[in-house]
N, C-alpha and C positions, 0 to 999 in steps of 0.2 A: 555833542558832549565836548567839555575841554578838554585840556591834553594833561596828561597824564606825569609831564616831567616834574612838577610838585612829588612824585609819589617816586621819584629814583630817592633811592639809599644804596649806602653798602653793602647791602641784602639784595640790591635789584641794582646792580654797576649799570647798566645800559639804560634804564627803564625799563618801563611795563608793555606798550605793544609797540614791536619794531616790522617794520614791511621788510623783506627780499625785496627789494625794488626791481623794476624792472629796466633793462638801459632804452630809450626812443634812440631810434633809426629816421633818416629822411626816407622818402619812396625807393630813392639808389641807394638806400640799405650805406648810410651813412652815419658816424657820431649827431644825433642832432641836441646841442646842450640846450638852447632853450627850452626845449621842451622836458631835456630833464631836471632841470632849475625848476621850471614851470609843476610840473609834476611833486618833483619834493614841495617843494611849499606846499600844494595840498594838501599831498598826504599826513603833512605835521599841523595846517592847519584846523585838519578835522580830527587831530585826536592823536597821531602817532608822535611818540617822544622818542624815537628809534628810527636811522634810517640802515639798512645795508649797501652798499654799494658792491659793485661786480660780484654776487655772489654768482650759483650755478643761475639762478632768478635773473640774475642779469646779465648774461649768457657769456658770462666771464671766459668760458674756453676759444671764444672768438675776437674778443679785444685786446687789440696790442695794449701793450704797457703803456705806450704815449695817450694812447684812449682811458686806458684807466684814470691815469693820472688826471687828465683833464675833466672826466666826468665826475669824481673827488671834489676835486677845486669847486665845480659850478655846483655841484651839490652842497658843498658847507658852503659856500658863499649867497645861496637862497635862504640855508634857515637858519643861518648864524646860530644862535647860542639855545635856540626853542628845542634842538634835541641833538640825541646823540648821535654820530655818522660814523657806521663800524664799513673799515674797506674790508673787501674777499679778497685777502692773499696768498688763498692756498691752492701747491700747485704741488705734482709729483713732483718735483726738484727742489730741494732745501734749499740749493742755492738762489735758485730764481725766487723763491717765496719769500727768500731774505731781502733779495733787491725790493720787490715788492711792497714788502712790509714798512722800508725805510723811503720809499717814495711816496706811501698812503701817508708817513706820519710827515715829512716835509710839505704834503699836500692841505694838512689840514683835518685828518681824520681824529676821530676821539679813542679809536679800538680799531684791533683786528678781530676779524675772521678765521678763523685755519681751517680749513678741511681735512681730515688725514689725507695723506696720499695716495693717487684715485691708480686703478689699474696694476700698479707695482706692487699691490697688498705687501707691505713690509711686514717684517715681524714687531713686538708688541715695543721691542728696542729699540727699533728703527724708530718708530712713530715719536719714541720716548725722545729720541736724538734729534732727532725733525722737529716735534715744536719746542724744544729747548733751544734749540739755537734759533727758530724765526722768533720765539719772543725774547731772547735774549740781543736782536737787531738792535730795536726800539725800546723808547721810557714807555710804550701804548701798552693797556689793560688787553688783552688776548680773549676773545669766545672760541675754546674750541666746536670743531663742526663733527659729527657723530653721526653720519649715514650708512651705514655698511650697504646697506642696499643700491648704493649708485657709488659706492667707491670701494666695495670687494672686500672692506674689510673694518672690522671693530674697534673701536678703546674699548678694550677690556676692565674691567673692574677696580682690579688692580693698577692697571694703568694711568686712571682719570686718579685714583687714589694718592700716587707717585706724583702724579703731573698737577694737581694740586698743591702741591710742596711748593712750588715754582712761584715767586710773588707776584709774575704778572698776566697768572692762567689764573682766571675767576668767575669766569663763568665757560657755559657749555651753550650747546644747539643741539637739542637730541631728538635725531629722526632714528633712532634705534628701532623705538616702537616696541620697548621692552621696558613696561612697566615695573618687572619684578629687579630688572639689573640696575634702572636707576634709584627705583629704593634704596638701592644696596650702598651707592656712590654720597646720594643728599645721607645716609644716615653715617655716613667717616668722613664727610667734608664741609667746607666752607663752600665748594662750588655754588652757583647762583645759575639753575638749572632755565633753560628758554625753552620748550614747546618748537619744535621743527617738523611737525605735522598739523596740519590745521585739522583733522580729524580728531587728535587726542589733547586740543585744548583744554579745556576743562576738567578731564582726568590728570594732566601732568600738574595743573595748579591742584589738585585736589592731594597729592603725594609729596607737594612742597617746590614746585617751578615759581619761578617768580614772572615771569611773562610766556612769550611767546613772540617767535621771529614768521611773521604770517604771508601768506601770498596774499589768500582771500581778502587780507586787509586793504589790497589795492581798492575794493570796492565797496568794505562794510566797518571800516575800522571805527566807525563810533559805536557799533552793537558789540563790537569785543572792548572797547572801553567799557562799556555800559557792564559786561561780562564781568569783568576783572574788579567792577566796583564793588558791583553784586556781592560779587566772593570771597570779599573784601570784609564787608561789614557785614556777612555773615548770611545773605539771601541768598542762599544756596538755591531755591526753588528758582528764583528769577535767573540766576548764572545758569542754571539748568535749561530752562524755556529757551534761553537764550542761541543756548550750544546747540538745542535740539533741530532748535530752527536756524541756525546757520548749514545746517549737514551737508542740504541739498546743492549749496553754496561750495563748499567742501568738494563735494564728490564731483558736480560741474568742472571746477576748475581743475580738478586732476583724470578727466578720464583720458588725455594724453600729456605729451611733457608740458607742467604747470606753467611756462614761460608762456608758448604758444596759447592758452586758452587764458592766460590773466592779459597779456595785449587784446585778445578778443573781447575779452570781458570791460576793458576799457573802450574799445571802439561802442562795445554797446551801448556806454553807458556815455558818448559822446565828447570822449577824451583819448582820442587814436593815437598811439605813441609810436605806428608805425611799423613795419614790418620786426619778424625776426630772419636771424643771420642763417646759411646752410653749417652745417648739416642738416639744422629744424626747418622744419616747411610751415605756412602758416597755415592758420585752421581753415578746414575747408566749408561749405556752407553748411553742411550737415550737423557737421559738429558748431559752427557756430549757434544753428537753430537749437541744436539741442541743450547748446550752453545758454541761452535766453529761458529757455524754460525753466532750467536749475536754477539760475538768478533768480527768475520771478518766485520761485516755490519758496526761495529764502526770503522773501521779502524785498530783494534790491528793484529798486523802480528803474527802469531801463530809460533811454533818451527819447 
């Protein structure tokens, strides 16, 4: 399928399908840029009009800032103007996520990332304080990131409500996983809602998301184009076939942390981008075999 960046508006600031990318390592668990150069261009040549750089997907808690910086650079400098390149600049510390934010945009990024801040659960203030001033660094359009599950703590309702005020928060990542509280947000906002679970793809566009920020896409990203065309022009049954049979896909790549089984998943598929960093270990074979099986039951053709 083609790519999708025909289909970005002010309704869809990023595009419609962006990967979490993943960062490649040499064997010594080294920055390897060609291969993430190499990498981005495919993944935008097969469809994605969305890149992420260092998010948790690109196991941003282990790359210095000089590594950021540099895998930024090699990444817009592969896909030039074909999509959009959001850097992860979010870190417990406003201050450091500020520096960050002003070296993604010197680097060439299109958008930040933010995560709220992981472990420190601030109050709903803090958070308010926190991305007002990292988007307040830079002129760059802002996604915030909406995990409570791997960072302790929520944007509240109210909060994204407030924080939409702000001209340059316009869109979201929401792995909330709470259908009923982003109803509540797309029906008092402007925000420009992404899919942060590859499980609830197709229900978050079904409630008004306009994309989705996907792992799975490292390996299937023209069946979620194919998705989002569908849902698009109104083949709800086809977008549905669609979701159903990615699941297996889905569930494969998450049944330990989704970084380690999307490098698997690429080794599988004959595009090995190389270890990941400790604390994560990589997949062992068991779980690789059993992530071959998930692949195939979705349809992906292995190498």
């Amino acid at each position: 399928m083609g790519s999708l960046r025909a289909m970005t508006s002010p309704a869809a600031p990023f595009g419609r399908v962006l990967t979490a990318m993943v960062t490649p390592f040499t064997a010594e668990g080294e920055l390897d840029l060609d291969r993430a150069a190499s990498l981005a261009d495919s993944l935008v040549a097969q469809g994605n009009d969305g890149l992420v750089v260092s998010g948790t997907t690109g196991e941003s808690p282990t790359t210095s800032d000089e590594e950021k910086a540099a895998l930024l650079r090699a990444v817009v400098d592969a896909v030039g103007d074909r999509a959009h390149v959001l850097a992860g600049v979010g870190t417990n510390d406003t201050r450091h996520s500020t520096e960050l934010a002003r070296a993604a945009e010197k680097a060439g990024a299109t958008g930040l990332l933010v995560v709220t801040p992981y472990y420190s659960k601030p109050p709903q203030e803090g958070l308010v304080a926190h991305v007002e001033t990292v988007a307040g660094a830079t002129a760059l359009p802002v996604m915030l990131y909406d995990i409570p599950g791997r960072t302790g703590v929520a944007l509240h309702t109210e909060t994204l409500v407030r924080l939409a005020e702000h001209p340059q928060v316009v869109a979201v990542k929401d792995a909330k996983d709470d259908l009923a509280a982003t109803s509540a947000v797309l029906a008092r906002t402007d925000l420009a809602y992404y899919c942060g679970t590859d499980q609830l793809n197709l229900p978050l566009l079904a409630i008004g998301a306009v994309g989705m920020v996907s792992v799975i896409s490292h390996v299937v990203t023209p069946a979620l184009v194919e998705m989002v065309r569908a849902y698009d022009t109104g083949d709800v049954a086809r977008a549905r076939e669609l979701h159903l049979r990615l699941q297996p896909v889905s569930t494969g790549m998450f049944r330990t942390q989704g970084v380690i089984l999307a490098k698997a998943a690429l080794a599988l598929l004959g595009t090995p981008v190389g270890p990941v960093r400790l604390p994560l270990v990589d997949a062992t074979d068991e779980q690789r075999a059993l992530l071959a099986d998930d692949l195939a039951a979705g349809g992906v053709t292995l190498a």
